[in-house]
Backbone as numpy.savetxt, mean C-alpha at the origin, in Angstrom:
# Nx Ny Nz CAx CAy CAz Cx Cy Cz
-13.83 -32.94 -35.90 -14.72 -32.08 -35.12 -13.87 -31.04 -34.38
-14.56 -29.73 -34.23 -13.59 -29.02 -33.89 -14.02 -28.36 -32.11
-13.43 -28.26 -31.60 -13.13 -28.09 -30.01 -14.26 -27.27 -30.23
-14.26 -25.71 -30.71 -15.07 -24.59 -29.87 -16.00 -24.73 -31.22
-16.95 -23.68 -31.12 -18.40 -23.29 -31.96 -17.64 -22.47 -32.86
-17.90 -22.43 -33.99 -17.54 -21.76 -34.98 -17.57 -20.35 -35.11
-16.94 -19.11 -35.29 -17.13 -17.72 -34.72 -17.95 -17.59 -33.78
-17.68 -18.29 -32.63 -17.95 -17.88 -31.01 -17.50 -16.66 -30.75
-17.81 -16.75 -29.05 -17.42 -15.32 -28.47 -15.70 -16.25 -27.55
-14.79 -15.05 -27.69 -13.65 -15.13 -27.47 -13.30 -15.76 -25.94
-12.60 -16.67 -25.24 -12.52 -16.37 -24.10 -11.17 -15.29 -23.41
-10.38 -15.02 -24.63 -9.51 -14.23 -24.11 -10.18 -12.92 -24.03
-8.97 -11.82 -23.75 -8.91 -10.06 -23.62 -9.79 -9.96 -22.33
-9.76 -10.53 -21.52 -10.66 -10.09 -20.19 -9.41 -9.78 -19.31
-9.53 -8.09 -18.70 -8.41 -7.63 -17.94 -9.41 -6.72 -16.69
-8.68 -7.16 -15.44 -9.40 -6.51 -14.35 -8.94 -5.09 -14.16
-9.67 -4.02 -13.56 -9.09 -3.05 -13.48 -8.19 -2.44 -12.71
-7.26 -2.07 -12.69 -6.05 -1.04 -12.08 -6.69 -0.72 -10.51
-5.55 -1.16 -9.78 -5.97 -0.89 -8.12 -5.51 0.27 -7.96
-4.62 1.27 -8.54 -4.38 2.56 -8.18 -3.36 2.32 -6.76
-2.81 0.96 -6.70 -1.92 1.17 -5.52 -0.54 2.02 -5.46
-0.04 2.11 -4.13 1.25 3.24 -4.32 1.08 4.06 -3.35
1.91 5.48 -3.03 2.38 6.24 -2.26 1.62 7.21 -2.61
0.83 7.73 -2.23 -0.39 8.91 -2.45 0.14 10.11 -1.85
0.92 10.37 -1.01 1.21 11.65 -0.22 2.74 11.67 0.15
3.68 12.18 -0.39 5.43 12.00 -0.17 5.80 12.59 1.62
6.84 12.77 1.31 7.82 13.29 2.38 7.71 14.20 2.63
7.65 15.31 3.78 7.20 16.86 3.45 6.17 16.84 3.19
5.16 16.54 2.84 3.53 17.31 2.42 2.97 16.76 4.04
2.20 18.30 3.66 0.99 18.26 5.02 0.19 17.31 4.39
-0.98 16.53 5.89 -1.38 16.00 5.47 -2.54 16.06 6.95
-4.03 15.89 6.25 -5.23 15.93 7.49 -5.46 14.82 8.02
-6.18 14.75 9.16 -6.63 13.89 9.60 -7.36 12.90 8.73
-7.12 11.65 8.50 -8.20 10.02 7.63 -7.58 10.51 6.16
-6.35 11.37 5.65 -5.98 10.84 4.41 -5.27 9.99 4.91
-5.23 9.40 3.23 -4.78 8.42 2.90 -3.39 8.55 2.16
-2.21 7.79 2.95 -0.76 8.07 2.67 -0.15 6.53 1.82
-0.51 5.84 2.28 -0.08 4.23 0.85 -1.25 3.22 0.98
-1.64 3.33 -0.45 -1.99 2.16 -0.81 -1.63 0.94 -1.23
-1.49 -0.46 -0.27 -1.02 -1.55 -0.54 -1.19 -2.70 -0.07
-0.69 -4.04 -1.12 -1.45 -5.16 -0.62 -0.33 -6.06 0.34
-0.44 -6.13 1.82 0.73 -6.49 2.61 0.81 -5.63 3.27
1.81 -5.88 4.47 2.57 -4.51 4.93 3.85 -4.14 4.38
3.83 -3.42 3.38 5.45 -2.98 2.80 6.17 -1.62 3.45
5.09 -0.94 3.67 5.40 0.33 4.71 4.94 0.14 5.72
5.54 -0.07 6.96 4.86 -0.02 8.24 4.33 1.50 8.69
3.38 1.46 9.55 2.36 2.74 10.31 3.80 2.68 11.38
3.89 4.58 11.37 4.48 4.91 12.77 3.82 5.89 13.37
4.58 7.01 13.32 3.35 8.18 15.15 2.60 8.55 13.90
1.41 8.63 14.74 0.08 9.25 14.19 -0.59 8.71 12.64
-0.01 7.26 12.33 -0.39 6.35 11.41 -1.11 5.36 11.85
-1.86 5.00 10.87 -2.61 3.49 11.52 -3.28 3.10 10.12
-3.56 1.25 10.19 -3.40 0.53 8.80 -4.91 0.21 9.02
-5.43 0.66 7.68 -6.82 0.15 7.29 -7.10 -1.48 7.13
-8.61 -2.05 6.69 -8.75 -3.08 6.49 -8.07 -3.65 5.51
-8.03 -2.83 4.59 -7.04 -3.35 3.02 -5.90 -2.97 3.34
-5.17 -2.86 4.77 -3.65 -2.53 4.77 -3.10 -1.59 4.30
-3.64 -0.32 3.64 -4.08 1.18 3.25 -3.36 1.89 4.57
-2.61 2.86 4.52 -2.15 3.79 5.78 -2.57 4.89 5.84
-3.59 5.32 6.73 -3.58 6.75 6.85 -3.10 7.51 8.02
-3.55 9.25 8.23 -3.12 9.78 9.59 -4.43 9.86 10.08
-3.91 9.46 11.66 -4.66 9.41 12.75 -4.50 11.38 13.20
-3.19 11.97 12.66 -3.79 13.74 13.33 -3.37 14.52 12.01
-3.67 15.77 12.01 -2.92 16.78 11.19 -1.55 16.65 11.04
-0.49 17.12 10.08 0.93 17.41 10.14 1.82 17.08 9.00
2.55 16.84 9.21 3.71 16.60 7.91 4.48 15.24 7.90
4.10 14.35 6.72 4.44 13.01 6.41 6.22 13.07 6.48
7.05 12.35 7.02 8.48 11.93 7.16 8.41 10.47 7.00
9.00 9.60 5.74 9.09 8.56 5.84 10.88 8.60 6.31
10.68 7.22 6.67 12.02 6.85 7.61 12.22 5.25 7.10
13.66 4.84 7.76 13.43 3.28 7.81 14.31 3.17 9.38
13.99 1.76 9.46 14.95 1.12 10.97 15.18 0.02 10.75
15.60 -0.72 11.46 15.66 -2.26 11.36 14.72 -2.88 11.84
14.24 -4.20 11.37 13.13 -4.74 12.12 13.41 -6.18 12.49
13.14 -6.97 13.62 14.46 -7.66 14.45 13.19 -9.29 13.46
13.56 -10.02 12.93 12.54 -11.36 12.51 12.57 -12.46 13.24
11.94 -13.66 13.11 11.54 -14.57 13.95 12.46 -15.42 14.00
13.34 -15.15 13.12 14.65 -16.17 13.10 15.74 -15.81 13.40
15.91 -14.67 13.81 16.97 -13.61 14.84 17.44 -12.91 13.10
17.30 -12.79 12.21 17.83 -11.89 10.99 17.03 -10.51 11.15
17.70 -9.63 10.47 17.47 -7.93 10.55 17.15 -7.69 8.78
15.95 -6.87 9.22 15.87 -6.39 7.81 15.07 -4.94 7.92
15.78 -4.27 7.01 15.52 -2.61 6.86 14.05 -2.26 6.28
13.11 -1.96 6.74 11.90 -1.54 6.69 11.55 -0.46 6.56
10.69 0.27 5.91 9.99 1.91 5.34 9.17 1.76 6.56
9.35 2.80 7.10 8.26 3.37 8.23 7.63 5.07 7.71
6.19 5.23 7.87 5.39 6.65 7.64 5.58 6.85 9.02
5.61 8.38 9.25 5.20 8.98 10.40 4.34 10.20 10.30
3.52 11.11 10.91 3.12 12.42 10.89 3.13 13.12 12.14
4.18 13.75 11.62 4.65 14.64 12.94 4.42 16.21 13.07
């Protein structure tokens, strides 16, 4: 006897669609007020001046101006340092 129905329907090839995540707006570009500068799941880029993180952790600008990403150190819970992407719009 054989496991499945004889030319059934497949359970493979089922693929969800593309989140379009990533860096939407670089270094240097103006940018308006409520775009949207990274899309992503986590915080991998932290929000700095005039940034702030959506419900899906999405970054946009809070004013008009010109995107500068940066990094700094960021101090962890176990006294170790680790170098972090910060957005700004300045």
């Amino acid at each position: 006897m054989s496991k499945t129905k004889a030319s059934g329907t497949t359970r493979l090839g089922r693929d969800s669609r593309p989140k379009y995540l990533g860096i939407k707006l670089y270094d240097g570009q103006k940018v308006k007020t409520g775009n949207i500068i990274v899309r992503q799941r986590g915080i991998k880029v932290l929000a700095g001046k005039n940034v702030s993180v959506g419900r899906d952790d999405s970054l946009y600008a809070l004013k008009e101006g010109v995107i500068k990403f940066t990094t700094k150190r960021k101090l962890n819970f176990d006294g170790s340092q680790k170098i972090v992407k910060v957005v700004n719009v300045l």
